[in-house]
C-alpha positions as CSV (number, residue, x, y, z in Angstrom):
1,X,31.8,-12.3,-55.4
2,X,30.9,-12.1,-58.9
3,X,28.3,-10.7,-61.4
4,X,28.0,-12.4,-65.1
5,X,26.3,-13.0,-68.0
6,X,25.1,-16.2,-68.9
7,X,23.8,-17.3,-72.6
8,X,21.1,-19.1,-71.3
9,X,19.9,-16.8,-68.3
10,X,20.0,-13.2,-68.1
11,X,22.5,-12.8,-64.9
12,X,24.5,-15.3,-62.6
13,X,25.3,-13.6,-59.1
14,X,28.0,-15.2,-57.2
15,X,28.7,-14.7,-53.4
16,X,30.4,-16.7,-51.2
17,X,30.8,-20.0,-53.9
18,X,26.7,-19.8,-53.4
19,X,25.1,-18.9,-57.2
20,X,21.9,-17.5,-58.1
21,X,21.4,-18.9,-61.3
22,X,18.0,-17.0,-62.7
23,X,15.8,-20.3,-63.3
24,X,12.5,-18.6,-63.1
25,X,10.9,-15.7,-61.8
26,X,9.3,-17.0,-59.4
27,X,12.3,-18.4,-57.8
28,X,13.8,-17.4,-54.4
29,X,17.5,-16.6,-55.2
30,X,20.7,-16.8,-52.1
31,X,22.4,-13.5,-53.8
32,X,19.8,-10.4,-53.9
33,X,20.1,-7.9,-56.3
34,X,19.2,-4.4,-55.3
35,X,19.5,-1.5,-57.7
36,X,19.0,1.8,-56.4
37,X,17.8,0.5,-53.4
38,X,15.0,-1.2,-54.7
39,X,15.3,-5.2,-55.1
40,X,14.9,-6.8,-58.6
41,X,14.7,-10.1,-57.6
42,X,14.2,-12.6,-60.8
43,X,13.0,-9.3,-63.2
44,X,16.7,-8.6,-63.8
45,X,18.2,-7.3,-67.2
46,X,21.2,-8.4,-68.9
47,X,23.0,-4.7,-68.9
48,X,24.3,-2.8,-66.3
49,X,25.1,1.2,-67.6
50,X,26.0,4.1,-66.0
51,X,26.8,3.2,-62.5
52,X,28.2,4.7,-59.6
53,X,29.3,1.7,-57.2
54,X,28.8,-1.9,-56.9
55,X,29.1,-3.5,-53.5
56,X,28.7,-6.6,-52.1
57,X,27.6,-7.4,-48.9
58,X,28.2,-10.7,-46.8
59,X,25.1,-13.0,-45.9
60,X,22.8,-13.5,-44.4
61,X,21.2,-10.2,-44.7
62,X,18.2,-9.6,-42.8
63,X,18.3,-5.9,-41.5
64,X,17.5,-4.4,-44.7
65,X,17.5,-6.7,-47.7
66,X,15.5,-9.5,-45.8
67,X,14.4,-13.0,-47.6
68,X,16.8,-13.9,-50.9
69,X,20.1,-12.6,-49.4
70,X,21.1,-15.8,-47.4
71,X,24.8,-15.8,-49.7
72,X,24.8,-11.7,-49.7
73,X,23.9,-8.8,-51.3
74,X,25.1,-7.2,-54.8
75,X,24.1,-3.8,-54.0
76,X,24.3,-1.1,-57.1
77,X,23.9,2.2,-57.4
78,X,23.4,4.3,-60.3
79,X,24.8,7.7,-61.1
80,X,22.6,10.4,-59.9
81,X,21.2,13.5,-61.5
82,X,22.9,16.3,-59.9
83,X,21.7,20.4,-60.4
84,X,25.7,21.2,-60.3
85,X,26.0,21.5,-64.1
86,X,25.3,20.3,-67.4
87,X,27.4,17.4,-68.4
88,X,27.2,14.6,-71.3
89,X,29.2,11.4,-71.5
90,X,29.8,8.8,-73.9
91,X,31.8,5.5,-74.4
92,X,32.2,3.2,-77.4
93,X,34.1,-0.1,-77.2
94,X,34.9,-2.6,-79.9
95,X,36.2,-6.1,-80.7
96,X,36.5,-8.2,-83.6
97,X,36.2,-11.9,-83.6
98,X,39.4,-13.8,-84.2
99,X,41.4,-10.6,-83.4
100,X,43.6,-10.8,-80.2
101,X,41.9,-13.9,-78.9
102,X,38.3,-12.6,-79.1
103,X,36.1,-15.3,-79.6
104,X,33.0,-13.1,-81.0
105,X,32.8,-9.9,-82.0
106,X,31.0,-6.9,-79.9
107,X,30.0,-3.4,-79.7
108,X,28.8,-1.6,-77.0
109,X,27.7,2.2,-76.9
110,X,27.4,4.1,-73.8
111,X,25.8,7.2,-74.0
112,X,24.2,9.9,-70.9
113,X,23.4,13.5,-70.2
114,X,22.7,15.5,-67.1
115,X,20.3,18.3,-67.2
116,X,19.2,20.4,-64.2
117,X,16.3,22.2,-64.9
118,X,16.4,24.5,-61.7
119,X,18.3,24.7,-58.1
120,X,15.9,22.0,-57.1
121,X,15.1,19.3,-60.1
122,X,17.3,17.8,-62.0
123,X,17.1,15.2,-64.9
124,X,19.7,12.2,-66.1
125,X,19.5,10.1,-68.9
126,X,21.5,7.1,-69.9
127,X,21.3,4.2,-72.1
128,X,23.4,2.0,-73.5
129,X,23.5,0.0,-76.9
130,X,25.6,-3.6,-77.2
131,X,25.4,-6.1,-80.0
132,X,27.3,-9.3,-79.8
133,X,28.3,-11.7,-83.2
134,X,30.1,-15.0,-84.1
135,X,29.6,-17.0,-80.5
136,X,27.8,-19.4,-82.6
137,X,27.3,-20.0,-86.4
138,X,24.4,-21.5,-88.7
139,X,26.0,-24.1,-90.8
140,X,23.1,-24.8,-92.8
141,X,20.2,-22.4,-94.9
142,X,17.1,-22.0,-93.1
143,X,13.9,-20.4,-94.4
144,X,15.4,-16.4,-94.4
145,X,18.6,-17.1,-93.3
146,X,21.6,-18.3,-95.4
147,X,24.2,-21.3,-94.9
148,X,27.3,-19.8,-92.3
149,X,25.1,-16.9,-90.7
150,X,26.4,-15.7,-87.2
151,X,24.4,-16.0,-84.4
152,X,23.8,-12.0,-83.1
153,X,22.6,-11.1,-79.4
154,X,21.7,-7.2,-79.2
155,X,20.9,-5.1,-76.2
156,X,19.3,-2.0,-75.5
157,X,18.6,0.0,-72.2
158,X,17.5,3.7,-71.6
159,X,16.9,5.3,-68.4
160,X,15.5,8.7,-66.9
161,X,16.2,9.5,-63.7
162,X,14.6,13.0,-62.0
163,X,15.9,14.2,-58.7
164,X,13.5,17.1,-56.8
165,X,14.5,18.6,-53.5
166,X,12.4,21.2,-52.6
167,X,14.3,21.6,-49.1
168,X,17.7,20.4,-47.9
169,X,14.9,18.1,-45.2
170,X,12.6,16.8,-48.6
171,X,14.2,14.6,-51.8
172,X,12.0,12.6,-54.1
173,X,14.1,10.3,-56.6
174,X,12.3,9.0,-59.7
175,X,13.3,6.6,-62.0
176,X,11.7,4.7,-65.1
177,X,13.6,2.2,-67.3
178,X,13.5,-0.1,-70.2
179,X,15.0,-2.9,-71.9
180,X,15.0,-5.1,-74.8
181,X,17.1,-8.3,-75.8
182,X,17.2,-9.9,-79.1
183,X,18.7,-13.4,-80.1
184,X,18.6,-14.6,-83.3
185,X,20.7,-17.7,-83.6
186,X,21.2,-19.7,-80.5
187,X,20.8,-23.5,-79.6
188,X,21.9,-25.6,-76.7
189,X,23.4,-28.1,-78.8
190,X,26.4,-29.9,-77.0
191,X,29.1,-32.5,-78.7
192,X,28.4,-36.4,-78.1
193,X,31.3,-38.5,-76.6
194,X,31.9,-42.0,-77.2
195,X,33.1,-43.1,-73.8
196,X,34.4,-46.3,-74.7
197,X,36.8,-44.8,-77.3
198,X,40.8,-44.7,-76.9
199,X,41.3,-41.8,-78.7
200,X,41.9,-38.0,-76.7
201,X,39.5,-35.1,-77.0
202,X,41.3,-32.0,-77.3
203,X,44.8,-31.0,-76.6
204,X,47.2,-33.7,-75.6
205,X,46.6,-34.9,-72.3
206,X,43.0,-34.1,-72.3
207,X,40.0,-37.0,-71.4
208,X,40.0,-39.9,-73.6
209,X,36.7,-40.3,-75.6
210,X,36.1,-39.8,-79.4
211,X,33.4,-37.9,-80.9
212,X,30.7,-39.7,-81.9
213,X,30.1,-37.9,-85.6
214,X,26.8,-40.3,-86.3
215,X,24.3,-38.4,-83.6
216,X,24.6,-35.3,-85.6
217,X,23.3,-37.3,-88.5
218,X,25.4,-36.4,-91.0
219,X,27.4,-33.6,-90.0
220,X,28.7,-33.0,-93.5
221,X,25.2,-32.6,-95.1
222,X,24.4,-29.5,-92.7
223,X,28.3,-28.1,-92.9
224,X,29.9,-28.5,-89.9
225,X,33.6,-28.4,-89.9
226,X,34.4,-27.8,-86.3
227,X,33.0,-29.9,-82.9
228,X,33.7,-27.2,-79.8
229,X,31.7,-27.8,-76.5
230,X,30.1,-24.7,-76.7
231,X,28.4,-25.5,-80.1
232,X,30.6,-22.9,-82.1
233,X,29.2,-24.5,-85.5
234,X,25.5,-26.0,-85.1
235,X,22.6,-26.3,-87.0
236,X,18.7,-26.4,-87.0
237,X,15.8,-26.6,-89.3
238,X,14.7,-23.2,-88.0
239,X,16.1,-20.3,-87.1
240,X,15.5,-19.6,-83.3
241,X,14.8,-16.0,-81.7
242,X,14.5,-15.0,-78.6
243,X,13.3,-11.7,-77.4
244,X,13.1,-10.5,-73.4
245,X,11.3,-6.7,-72.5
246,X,11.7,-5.3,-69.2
247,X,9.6,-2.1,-67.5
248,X,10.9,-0.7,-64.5
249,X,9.7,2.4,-62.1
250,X,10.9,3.0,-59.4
251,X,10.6,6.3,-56.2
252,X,12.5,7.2,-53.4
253,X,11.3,9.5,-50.7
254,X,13.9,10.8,-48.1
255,X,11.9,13.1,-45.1
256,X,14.5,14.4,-42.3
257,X,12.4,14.3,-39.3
258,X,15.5,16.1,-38.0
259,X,19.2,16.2,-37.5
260,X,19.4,12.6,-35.9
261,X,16.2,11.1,-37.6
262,X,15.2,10.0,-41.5
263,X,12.2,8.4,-42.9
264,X,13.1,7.0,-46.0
265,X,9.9,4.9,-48.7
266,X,11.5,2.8,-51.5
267,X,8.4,2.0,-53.7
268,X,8.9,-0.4,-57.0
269,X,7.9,-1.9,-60.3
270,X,9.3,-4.2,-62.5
271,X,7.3,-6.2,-65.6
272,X,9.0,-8.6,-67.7
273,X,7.9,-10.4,-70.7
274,X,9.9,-13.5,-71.9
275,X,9.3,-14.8,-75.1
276,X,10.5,-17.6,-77.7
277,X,9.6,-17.8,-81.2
278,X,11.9,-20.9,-82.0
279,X,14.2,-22.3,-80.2
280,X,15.9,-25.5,-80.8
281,X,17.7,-28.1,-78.2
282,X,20.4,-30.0,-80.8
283,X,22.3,-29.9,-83.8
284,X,20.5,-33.1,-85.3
285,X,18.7,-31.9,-88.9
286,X,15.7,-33.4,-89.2
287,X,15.3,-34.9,-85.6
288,X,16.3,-32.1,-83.0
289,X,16.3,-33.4,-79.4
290,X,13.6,-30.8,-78.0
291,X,12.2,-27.0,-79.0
292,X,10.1,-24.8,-77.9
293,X,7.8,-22.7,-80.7
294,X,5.3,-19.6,-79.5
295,X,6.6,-19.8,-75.5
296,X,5.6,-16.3,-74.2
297,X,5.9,-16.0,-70.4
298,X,5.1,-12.2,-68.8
299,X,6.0,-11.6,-64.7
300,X,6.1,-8.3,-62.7
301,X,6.8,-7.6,-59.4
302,X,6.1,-5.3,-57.1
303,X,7.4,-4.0,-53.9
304,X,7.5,-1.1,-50.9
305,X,9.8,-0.5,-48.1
306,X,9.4,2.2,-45.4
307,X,12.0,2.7,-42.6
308,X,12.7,4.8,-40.4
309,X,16.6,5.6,-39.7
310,X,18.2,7.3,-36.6
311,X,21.9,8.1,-37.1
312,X,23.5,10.3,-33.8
313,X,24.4,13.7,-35.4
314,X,27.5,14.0,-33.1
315,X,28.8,10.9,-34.0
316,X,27.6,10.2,-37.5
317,X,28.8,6.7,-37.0
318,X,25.6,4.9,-35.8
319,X,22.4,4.2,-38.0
320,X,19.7,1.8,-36.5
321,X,17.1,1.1,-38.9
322,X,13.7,0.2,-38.7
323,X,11.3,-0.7,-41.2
């Protein structure tokens, strides 16, 4: 199983070859994402921070993550506020384009702090900062923006978590999160191939078929020096941005009936809001393929689970849910 990031969609989940590629919010996806415990279906974020563990589970599910597992499960969980202690974490990691074999530069700043306020509530906060730079570059001056500007994809994410336990039989867990994406320099352009052509694309021994120069009409004029299939070097007669928000809340409600029985409530919120100012399809100048111009597109989601969980005290290795 796998878990990555796409330039195009926020997440790809991978289980058993079967992919959830995030076309739309209201799509049904074959891998579930559960964070927490609660599911996040198509509302998902582009960061993961401060976690704990990341399983995966084998579809189908249907015991407790029910419709969108058919592939499996990527179950996470985050790290918990604990009353144990204070503590504070951080991380910072760094890579420069060009330098051994990075292809774009990053940075991404991890930050988080534990505070319990008594023997029975506790607070955590994380958050994480990452900005990404030279996947792709602006070969040509747009209104703003100069000739050779790197694209630049920047992410933030902050979290509170609050644990109270009143009793050892009683836990409520709280959690409200946000996020923010920003691209500012990104187009779906993609090299032409003349099929008919003799000459090799690439390295020796790669396809045979030439670049056809002529659809980019031009190339020189807008200053590209370099074809790639992943658009390296484009350009556009605007720049594009993209910007994505999410709002998440989330509660979890543990009541031990007794030693053998536990009533669990997983209640949750999500709101996303999608939105393009520009955003181009091609490299062509003056005559780009498709865009899309003031495309704003806001989902939420909401959802509840209640079960009830018996697990034999004595033998502590049998839970039958119900819910």
């Amino acid at each position: 199983s796998t878990l990555a990031k796409s330039s195009t969609y926020d997440l790809v989940f991978t289980a058993r070859s079967a992919s959830a590629v995030q076309l739309g919010p209201s799509v049904s996806t074959s891998v579930a994402l559960v964070v927490d415990q609660a599911p996040v279906g198509n509302l998902a974020f582009p960061i993961l921070y401060d976690l704990a563990a990341v399983e995966t589970l084998r579809g189908p599910q249907g015991t407790l993550f029910g419709q969108g597992a058919s592939a499996g499960v990527i179950n996470i969980r985050t790290v918990a506020p604990s009353t144990d202690r204070i503590s504070v974490s951080g991380s910072m990691q760094y890579a420069d384009k060009g330098t051994a074999g990075s292809e774009f530069g990053e940075q991404i700043y991890d930050a988080a702090i534990n505070l319990p306020l008594s023997n029975q509530i506790a607070l955590r906060v994380a958050s994480q900062y990452r900005i990404e730079t030279g996947l792709q570059r602006r070969m040509n001056a747009v209104p703003g923006k100069p000739a050779g500007t790197d694209n630049e994809i920047s992410d933030f994410g902050i979290r509170g978590k609050l644990l109270i336990e009143p009793t050892t039989m009683f836990r409520i867990n709280l959690s409200a999160e946000y996020g923010k994406r920003e691209e500012d320099g990104q187009t779906f352009g993609g090299i032409a191939i003349r099929p008919n052509s003799t000459t090799p694309l690439g390295p020796p021994g790669s396809t045979v078929g030439d670049l056809a120069a002529a659809a980019y009409l031009n190339p020189a004029t807008c200053g590209v020096t370099k074809f790639s299939l992943r658009a390296e070097q484009y350009c556009e007669e605007g720049a594009s941005y993209i910007e994505t928000e999410i709002l998440a809340f989330s509660g979890r409600i543990d009541i031990d009936l007794n030693d053998d029985i536990t009533l669990t409530s997983v209640s949750s919120y999500r709101d996303r809001k999608y939105s393009i100012l520009r955003r181009e399809f091609s490299r062509l100048v003056t005559a780009p393929a498709a865009r899309n111009e003031r495309y704003d597109e806001n989902s939420d989601g909401f959802s509840q689970e209640l079960r009830i969980s018996w697990t034999p005290a004595k033998t502590g290795t049998l839970m039958l849910p119900l819910g």
